[in-house]
LUMBAZA-932123 format. One record per atom (N, C-alpha, C, O): atom name; z, x, y; residue number from 0. Coordinates in steps of 0.02 Angstrom, whole numbers. Atoms other than C-alpha are relative to their C-alpha. Layout:
BEGIN
<rec><site>CA</site><zz>Z</zz><xx>X</xx><yy>Y</yy><pos>NUM</pos></rec>
...
***
This chain:
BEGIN
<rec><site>N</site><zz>15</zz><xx>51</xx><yy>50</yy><pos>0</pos></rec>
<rec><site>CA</site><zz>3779</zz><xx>908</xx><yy>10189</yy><pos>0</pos></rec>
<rec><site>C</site><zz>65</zz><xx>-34</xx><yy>-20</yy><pos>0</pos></rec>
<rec><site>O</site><zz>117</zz><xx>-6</xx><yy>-37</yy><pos>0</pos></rec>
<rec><site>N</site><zz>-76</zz><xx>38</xx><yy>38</yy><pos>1</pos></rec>
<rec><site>CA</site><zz>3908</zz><xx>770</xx><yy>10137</yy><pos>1</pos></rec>
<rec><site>C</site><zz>-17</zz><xx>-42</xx><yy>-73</yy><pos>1</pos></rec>
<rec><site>O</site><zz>-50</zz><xx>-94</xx><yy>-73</yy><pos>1</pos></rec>
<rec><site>N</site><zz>28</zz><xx>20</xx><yy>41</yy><pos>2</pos></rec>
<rec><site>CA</site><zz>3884</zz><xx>733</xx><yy>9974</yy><pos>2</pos></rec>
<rec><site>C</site><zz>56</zz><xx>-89</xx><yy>-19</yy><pos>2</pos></rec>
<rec><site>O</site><zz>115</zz><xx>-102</xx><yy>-6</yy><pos>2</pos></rec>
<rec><site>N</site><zz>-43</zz><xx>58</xx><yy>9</yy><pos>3</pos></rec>
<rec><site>CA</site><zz>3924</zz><xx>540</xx><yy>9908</yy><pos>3</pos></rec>
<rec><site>C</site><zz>-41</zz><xx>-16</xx><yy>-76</yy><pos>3</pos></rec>
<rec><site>O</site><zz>-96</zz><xx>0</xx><yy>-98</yy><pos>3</pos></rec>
<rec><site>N</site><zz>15</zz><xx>36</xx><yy>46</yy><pos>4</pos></rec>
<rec><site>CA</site><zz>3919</zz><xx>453</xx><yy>9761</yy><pos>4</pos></rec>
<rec><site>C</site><zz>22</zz><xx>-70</xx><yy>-7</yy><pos>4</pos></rec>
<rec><site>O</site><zz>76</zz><xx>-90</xx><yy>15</yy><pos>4</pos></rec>
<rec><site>N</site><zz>-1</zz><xx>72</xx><yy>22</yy><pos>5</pos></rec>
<rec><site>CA</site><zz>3890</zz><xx>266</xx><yy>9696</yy><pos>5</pos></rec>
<rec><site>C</site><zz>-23</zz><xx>-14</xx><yy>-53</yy><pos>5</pos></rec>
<rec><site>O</site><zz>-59</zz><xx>20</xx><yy>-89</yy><pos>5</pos></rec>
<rec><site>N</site><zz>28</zz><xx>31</xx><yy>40</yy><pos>6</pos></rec>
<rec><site>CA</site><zz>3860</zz><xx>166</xx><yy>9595</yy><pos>6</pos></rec>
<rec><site>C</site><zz>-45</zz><xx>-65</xx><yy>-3</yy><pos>6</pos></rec>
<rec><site>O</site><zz>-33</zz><xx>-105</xx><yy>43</yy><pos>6</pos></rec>
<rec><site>N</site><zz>64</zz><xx>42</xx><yy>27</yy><pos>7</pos></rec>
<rec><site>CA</site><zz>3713</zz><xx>45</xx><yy>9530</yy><pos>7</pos></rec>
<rec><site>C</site><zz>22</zz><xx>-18</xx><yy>-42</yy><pos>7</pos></rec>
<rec><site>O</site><zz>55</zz><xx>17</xx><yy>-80</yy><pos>7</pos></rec>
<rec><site>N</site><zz>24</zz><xx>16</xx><yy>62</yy><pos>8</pos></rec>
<rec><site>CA</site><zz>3695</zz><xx>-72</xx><yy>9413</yy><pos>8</pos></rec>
<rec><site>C</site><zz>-55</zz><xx>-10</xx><yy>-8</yy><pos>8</pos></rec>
<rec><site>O</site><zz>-93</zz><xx>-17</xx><yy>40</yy><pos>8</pos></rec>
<rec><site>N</site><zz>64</zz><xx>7</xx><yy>4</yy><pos>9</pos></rec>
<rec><site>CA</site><zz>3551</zz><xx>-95</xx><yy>9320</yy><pos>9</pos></rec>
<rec><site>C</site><zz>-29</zz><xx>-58</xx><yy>-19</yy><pos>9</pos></rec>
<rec><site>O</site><zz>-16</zz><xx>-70</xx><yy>-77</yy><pos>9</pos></rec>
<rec><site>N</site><zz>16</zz><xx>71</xx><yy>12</yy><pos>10</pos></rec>
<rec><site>CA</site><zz>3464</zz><xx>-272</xx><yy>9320</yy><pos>10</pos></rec>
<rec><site>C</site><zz>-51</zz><xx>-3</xx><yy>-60</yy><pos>10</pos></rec>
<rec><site>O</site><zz>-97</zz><xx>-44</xx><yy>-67</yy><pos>10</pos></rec>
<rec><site>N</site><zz>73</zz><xx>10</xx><yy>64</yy><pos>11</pos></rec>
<rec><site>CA</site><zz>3355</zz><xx>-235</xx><yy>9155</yy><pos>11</pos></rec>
<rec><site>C</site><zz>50</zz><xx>51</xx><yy>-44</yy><pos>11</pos></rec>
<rec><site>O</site><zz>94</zz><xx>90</xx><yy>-25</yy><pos>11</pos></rec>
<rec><site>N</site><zz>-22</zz><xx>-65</xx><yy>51</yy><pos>12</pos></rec>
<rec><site>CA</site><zz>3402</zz><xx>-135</xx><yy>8995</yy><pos>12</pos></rec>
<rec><site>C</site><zz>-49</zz><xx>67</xx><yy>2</yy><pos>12</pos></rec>
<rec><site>O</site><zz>-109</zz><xx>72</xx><yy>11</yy><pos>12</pos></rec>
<rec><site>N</site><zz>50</zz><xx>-68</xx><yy>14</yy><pos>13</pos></rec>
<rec><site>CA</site><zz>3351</zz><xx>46</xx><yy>8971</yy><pos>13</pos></rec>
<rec><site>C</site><zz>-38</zz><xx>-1</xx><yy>-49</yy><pos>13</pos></rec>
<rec><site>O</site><zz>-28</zz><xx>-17</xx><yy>-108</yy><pos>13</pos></rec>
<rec><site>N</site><zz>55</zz><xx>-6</xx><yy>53</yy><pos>14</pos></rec>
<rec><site>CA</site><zz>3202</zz><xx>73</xx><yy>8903</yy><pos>14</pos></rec>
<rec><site>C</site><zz>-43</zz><xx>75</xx><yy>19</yy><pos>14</pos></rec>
<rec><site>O</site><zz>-35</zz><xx>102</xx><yy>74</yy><pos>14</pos></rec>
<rec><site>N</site><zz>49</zz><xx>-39</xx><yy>-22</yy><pos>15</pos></rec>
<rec><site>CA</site><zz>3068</zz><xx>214</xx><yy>8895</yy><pos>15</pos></rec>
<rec><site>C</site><zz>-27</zz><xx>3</xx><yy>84</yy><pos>15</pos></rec>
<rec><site>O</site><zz>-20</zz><xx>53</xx><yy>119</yy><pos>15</pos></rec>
<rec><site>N</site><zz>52</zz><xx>-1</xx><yy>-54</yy><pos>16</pos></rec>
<rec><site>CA</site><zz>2967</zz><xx>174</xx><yy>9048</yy><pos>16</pos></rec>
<rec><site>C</site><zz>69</zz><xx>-16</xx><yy>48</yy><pos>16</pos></rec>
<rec><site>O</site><zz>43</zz><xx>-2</xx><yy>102</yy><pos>16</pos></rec>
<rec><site>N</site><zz>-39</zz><xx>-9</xx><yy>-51</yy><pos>17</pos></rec>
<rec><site>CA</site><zz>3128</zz><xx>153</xx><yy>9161</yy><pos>17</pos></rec>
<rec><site>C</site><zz>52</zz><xx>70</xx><yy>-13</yy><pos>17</pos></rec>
<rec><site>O</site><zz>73</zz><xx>106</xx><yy>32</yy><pos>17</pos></rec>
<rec><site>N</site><zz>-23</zz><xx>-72</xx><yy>-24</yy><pos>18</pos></rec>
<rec><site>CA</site><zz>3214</zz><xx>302</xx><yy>9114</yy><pos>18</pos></rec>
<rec><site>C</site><zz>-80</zz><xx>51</xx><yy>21</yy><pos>18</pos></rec>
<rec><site>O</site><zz>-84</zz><xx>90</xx><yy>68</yy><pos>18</pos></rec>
<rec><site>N</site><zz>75</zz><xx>-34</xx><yy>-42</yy><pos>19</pos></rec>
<rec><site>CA</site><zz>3044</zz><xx>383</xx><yy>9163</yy><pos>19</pos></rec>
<rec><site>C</site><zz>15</zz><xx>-14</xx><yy>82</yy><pos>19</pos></rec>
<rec><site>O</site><zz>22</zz><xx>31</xx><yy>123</yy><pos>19</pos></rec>
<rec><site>N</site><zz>11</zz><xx>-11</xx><yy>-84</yy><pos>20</pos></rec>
<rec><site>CA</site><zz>3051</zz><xx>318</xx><yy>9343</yy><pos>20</pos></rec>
<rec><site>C</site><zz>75</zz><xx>26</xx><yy>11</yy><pos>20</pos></rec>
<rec><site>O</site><zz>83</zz><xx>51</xx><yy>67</yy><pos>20</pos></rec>
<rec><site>N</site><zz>-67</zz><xx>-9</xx><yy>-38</yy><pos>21</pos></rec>
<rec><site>CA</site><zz>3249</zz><xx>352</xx><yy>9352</yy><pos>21</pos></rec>
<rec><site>C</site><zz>-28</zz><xx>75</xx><yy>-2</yy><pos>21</pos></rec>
<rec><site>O</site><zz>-25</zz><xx>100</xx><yy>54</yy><pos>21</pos></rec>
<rec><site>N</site><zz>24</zz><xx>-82</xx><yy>4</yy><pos>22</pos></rec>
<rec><site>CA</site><zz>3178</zz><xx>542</xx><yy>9309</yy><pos>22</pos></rec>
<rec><site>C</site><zz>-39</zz><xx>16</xx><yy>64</yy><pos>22</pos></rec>
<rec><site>O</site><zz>-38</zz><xx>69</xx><yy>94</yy><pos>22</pos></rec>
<rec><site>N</site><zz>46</zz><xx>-9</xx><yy>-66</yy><pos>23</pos></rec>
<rec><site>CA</site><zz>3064</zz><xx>521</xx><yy>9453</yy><pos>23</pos></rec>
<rec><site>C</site><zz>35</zz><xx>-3</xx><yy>72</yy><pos>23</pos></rec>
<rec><site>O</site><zz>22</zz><xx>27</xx><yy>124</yy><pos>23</pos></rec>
<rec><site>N</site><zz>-45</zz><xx>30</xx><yy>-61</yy><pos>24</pos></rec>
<rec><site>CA</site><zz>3187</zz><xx>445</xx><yy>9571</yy><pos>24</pos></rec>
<rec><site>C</site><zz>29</zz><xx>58</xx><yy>24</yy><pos>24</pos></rec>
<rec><site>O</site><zz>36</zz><xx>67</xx><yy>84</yy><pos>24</pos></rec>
<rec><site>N</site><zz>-43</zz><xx>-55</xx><yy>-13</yy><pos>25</pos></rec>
<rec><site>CA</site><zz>3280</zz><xx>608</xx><yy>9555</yy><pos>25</pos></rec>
<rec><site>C</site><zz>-36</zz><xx>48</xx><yy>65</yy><pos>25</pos></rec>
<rec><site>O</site><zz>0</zz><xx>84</xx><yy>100</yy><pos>25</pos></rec>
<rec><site>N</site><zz>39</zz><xx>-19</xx><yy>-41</yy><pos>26</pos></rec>
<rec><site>CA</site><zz>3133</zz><xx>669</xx><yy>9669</yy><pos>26</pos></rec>
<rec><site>C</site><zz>-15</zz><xx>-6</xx><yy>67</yy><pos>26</pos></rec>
<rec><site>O</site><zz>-52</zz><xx>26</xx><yy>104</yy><pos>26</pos></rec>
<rec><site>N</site><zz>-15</zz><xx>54</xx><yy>-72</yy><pos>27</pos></rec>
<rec><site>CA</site><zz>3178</zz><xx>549</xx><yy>9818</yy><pos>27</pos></rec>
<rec><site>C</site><zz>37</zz><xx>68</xx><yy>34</yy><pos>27</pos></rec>
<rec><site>O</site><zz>69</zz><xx>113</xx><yy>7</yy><pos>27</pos></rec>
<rec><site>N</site><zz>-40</zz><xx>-56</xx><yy>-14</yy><pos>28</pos></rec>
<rec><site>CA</site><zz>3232</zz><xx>658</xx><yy>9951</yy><pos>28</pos></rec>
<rec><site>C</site><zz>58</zz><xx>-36</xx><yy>31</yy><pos>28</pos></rec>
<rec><site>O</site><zz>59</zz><xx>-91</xx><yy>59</yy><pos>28</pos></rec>
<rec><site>N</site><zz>-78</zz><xx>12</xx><yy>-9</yy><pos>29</pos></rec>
<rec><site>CA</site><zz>3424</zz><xx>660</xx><yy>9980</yy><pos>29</pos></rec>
<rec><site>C</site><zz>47</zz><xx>-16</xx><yy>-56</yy><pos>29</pos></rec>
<rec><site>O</site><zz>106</zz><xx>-32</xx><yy>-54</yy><pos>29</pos></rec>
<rec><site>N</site><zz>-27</zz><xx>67</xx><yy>66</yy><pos>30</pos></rec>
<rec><site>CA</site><zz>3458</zz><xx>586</xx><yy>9812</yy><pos>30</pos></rec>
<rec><site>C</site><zz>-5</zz><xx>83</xx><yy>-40</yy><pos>30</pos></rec>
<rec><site>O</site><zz>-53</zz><xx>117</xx><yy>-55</yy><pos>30</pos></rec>
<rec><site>N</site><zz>-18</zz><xx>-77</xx><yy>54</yy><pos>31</pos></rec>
<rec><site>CA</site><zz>3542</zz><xx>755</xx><yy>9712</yy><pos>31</pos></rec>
<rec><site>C</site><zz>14</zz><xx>10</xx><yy>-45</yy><pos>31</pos></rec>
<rec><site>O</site><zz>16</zz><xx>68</xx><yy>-67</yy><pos>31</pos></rec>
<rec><site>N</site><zz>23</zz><xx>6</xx><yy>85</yy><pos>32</pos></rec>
<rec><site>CA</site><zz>3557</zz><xx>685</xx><yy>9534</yy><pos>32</pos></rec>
<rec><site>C</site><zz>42</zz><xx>-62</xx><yy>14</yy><pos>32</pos></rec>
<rec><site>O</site><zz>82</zz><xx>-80</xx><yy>57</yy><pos>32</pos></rec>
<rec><site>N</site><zz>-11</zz><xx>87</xx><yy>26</yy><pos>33</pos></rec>
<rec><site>CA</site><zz>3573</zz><xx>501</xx><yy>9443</yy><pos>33</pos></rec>
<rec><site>C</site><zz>18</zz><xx>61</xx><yy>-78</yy><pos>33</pos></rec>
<rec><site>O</site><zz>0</zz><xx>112</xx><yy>-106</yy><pos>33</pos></rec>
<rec><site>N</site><zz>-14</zz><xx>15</xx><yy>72</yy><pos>34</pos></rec>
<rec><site>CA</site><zz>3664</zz><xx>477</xx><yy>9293</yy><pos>34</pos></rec>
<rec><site>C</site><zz>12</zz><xx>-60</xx><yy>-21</yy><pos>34</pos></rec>
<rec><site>O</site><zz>38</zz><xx>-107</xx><yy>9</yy><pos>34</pos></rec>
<rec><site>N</site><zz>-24</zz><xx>50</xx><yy>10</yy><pos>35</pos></rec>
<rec><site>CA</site><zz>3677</zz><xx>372</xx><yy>9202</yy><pos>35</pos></rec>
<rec><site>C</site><zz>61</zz><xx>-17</xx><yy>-75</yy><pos>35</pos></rec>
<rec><site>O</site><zz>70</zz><xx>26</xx><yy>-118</yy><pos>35</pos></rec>
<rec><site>N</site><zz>-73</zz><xx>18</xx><yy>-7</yy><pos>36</pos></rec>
<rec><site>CA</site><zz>3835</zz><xx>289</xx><yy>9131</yy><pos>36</pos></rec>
<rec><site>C</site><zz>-3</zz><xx>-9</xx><yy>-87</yy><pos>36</pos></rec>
<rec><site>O</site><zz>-53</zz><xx>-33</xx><yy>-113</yy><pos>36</pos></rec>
<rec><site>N</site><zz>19</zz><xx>9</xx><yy>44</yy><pos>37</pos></rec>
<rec><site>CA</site><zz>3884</zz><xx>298</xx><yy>8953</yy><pos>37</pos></rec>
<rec><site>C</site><zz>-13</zz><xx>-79</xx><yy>-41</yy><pos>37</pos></rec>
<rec><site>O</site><zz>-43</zz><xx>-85</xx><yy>-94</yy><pos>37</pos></rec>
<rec><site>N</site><zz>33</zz><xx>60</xx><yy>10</yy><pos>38</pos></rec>
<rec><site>CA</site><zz>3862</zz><xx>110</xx><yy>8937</yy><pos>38</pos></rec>
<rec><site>C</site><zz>-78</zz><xx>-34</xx><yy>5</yy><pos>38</pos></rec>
<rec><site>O</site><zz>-107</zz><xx>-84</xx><yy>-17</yy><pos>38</pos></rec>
<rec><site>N</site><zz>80</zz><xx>19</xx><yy>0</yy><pos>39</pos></rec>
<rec><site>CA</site><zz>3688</zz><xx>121</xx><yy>8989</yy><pos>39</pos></rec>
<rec><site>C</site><zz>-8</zz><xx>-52</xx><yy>50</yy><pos>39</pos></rec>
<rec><site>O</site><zz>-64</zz><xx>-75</xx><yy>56</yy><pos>39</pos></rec>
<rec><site>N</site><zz>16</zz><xx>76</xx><yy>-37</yy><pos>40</pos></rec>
<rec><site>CA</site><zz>3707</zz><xx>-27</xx><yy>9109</yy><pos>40</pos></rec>
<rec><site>C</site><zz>22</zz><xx>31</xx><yy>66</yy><pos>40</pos></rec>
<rec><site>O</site><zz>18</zz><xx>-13</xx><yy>110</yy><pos>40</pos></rec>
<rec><site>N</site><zz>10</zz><xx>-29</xx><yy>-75</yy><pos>41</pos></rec>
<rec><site>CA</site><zz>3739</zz><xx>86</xx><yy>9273</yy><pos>41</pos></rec>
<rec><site>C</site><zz>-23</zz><xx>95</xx><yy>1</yy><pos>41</pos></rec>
<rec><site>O</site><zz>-23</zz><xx>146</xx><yy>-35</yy><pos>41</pos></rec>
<rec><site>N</site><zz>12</zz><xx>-81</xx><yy>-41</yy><pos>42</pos></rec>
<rec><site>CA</site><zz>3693</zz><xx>242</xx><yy>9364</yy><pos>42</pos></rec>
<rec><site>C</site><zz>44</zz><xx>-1</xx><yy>59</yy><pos>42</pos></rec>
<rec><site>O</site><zz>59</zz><xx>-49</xx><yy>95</yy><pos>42</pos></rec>
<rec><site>N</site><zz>-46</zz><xx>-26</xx><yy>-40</yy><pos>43</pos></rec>
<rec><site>CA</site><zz>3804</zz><xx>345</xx><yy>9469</yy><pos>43</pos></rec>
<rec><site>C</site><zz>-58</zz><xx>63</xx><yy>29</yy><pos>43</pos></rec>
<rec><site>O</site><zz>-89</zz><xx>107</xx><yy>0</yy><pos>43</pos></rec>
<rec><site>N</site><zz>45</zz><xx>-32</xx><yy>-32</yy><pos>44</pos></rec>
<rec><site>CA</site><zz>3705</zz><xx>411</xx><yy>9618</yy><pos>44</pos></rec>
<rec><site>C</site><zz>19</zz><xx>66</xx><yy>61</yy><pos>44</pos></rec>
<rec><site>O</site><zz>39</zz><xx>52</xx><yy>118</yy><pos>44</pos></rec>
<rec><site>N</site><zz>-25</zz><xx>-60</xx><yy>-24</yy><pos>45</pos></rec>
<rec><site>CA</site><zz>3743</zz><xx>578</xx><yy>9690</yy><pos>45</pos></rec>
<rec><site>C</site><zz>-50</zz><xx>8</xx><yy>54</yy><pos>45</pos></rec>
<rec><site>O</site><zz>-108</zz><xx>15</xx><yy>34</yy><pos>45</pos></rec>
<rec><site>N</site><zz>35</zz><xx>19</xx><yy>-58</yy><pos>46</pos></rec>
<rec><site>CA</site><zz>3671</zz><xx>569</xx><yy>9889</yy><pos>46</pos></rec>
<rec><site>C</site><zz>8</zz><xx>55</xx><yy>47</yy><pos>46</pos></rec>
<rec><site>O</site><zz>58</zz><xx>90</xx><yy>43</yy><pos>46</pos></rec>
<rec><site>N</site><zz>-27</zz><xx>-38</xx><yy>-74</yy><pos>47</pos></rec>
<rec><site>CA</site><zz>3665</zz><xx>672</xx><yy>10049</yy><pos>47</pos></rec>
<rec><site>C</site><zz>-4</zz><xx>-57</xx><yy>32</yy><pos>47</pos></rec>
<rec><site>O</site><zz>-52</zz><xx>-94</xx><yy>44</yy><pos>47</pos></rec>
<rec><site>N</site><zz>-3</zz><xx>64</xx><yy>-52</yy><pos>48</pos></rec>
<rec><site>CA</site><zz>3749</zz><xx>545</xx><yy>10154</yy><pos>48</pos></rec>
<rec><site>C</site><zz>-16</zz><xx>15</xx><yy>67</yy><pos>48</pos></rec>
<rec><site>O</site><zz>-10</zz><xx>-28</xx><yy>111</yy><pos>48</pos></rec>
<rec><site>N</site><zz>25</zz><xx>-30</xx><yy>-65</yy><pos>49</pos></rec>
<rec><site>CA</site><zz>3686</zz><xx>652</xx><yy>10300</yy><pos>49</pos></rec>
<rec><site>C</site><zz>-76</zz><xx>-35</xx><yy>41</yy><pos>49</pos></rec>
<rec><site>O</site><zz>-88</zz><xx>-56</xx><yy>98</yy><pos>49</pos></rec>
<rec><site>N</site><zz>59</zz><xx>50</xx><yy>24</yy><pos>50</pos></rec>
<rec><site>CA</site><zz>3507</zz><xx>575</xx><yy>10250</yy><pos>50</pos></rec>
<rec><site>C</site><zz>-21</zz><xx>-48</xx><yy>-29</yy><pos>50</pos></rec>
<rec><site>O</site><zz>-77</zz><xx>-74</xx><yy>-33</yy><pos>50</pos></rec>
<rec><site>N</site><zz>-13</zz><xx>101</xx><yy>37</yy><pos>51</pos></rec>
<rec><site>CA</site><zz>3543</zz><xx>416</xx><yy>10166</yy><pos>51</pos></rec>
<rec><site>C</site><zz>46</zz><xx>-51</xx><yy>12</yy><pos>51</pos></rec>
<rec><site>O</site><zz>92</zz><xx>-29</xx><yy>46</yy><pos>51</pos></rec>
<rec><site>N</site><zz>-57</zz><xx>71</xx><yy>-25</yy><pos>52</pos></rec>
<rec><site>CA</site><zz>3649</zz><xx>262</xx><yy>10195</yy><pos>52</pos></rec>
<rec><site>C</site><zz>-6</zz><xx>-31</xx><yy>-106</yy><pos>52</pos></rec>
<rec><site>O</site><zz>-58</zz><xx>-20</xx><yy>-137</yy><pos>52</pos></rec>
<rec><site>N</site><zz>-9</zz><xx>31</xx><yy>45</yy><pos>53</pos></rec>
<rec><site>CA</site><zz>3701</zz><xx>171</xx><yy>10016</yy><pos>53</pos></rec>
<rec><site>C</site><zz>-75</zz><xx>-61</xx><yy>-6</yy><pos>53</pos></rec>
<rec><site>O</site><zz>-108</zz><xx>-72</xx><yy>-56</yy><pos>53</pos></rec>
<rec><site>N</site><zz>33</zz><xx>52</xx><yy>12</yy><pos>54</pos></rec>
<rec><site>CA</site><zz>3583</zz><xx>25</xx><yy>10071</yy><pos>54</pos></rec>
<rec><site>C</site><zz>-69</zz><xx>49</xx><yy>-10</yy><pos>54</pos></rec>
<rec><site>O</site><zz>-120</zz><xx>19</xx><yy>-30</yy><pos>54</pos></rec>
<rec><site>N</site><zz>75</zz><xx>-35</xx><yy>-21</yy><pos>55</pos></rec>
<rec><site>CA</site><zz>3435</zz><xx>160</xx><yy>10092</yy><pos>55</pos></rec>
<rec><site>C</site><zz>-13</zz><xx>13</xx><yy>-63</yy><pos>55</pos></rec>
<rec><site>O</site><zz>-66</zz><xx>-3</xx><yy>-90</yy><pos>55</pos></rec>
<rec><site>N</site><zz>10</zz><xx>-18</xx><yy>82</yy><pos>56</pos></rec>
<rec><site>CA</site><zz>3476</zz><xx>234</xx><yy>9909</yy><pos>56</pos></rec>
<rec><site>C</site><zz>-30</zz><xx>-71</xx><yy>-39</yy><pos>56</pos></rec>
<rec><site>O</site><zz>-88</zz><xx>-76</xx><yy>-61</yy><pos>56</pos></rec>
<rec><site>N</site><zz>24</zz><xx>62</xx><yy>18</yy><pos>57</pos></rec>
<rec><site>CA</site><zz>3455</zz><xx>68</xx><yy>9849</yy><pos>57</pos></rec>
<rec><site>C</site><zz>-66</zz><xx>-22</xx><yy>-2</yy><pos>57</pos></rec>
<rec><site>O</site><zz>-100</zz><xx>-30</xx><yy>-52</yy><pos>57</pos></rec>
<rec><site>N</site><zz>74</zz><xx>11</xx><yy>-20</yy><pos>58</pos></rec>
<rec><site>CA</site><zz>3298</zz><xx>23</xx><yy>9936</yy><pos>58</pos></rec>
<rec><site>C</site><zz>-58</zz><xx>51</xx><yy>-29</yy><pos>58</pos></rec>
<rec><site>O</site><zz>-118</zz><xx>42</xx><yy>-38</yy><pos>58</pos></rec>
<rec><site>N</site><zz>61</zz><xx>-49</xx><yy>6</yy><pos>59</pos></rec>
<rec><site>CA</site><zz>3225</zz><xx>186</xx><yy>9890</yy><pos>59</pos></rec>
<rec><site>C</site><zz>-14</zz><xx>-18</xx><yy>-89</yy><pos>59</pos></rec>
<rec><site>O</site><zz>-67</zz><xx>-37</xx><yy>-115</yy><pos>59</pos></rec>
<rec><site>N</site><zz>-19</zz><xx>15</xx><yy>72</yy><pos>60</pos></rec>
<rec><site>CA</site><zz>3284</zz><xx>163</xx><yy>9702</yy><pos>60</pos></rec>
<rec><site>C</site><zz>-55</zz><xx>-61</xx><yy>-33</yy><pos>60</pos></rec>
<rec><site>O</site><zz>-87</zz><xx>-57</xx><yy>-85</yy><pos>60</pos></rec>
<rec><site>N</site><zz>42</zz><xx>70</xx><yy>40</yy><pos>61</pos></rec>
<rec><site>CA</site><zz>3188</zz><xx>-32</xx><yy>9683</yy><pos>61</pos></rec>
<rec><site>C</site><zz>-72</zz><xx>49</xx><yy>28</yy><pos>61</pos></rec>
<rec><site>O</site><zz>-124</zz><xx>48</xx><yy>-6</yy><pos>61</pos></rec>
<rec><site>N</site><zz>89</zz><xx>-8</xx><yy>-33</yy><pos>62</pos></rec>
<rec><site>CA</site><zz>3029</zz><xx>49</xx><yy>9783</yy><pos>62</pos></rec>
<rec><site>C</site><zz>-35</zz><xx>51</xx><yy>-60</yy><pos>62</pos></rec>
<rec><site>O</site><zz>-94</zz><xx>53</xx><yy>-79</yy><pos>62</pos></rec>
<rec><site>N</site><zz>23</zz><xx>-57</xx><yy>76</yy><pos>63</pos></rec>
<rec><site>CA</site><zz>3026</zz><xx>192</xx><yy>9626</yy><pos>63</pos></rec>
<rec><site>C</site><zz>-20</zz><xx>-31</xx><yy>-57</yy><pos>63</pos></rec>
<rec><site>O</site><zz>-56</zz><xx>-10</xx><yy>-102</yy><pos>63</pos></rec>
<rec><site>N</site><zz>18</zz><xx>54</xx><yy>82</yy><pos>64</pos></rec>
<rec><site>CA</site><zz>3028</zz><xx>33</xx><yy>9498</yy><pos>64</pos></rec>
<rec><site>C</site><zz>67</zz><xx>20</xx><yy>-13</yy><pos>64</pos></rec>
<rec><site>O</site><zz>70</zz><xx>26</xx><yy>-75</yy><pos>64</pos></rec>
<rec><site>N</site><zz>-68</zz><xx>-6</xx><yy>33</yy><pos>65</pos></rec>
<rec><site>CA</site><zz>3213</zz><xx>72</xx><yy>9475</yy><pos>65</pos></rec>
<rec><site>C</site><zz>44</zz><xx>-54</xx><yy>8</yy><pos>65</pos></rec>
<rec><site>O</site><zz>94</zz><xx>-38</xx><yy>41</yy><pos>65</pos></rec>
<rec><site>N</site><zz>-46</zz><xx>50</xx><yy>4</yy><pos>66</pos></rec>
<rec><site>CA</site><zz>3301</zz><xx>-115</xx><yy>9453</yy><pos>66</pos></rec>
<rec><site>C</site><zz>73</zz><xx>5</xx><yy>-2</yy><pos>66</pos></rec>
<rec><site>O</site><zz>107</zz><xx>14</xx><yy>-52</yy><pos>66</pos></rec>
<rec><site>N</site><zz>-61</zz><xx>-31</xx><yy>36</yy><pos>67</pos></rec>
<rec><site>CA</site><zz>3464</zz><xx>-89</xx><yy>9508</yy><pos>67</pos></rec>
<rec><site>C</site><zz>42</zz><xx>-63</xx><yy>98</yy><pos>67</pos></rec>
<rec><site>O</site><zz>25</zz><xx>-86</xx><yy>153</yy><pos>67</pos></rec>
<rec><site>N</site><zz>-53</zz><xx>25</xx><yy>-66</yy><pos>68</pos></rec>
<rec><site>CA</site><zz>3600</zz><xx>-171</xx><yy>9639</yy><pos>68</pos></rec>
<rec><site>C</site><zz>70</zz><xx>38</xx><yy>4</yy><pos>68</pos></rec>
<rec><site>O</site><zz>100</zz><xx>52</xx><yy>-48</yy><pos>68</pos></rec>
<rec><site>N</site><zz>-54</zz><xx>-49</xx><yy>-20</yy><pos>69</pos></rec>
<rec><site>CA</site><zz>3747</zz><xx>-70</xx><yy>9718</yy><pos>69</pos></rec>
<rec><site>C</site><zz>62</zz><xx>-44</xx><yy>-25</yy><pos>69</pos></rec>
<rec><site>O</site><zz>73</zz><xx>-104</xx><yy>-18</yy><pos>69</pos></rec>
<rec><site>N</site><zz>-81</zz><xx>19</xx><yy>40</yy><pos>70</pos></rec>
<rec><site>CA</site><zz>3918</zz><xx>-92</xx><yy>9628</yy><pos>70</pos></rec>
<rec><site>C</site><zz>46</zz><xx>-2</xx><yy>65</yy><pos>70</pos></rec>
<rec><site>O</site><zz>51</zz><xx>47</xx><yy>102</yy><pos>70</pos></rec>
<rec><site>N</site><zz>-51</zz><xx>-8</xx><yy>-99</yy><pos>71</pos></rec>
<rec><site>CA</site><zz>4043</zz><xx>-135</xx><yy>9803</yy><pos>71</pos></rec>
<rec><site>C</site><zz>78</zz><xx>19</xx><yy>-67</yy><pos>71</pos></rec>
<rec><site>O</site><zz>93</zz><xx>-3</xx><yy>-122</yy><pos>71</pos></rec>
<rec><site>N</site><zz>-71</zz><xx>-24</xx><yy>20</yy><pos>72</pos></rec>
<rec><site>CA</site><zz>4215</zz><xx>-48</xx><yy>9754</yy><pos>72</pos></rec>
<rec><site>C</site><zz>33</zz><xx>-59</xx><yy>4</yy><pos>72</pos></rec>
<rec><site>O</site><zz>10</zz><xx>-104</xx><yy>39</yy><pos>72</pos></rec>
<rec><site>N</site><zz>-28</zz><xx>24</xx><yy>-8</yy><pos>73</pos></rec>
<rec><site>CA</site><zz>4343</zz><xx>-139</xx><yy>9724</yy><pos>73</pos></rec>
<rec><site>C</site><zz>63</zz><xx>-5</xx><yy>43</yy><pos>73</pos></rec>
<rec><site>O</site><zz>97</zz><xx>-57</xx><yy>43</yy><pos>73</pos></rec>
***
């Protein structure tokens, strides 16, 4: 297992019903915990990059109802 982390931002404010699906998301397989950020305006996504690619987290993330676009490093 190689574990990776990223980051998301989130294209909506937190509310009830999206921290609900980010709780769900946690359920995606490969995806080994979300947090999220004390600003509230990203999540930091903890991955098996063995079984995921960044763009895949992503994809899987909007398909859960989780509004979010990948933060590119600087």
């Amino acid at each position: 297992m190689t574990k990776v982390q990223r980051h998301f931002r989130l294209q909506r404010p937190l509310d009830e019903s999206l921290m609900q699906k980010i709780a769900d998301a946690n359920s995606i397989y490969g995806i080994e915990r979300i947090r999220i950020s004390p600003s509230r305006e990203e999540l930091m996504v903890e991955f098996d990059a063995t079984r995921l690619h960044t763009t895949e987290v992503e994809m899987e993330l909007l398909r859960a109802g989780v509004p979010v676009v990948a933060v590119v490093p600087a």
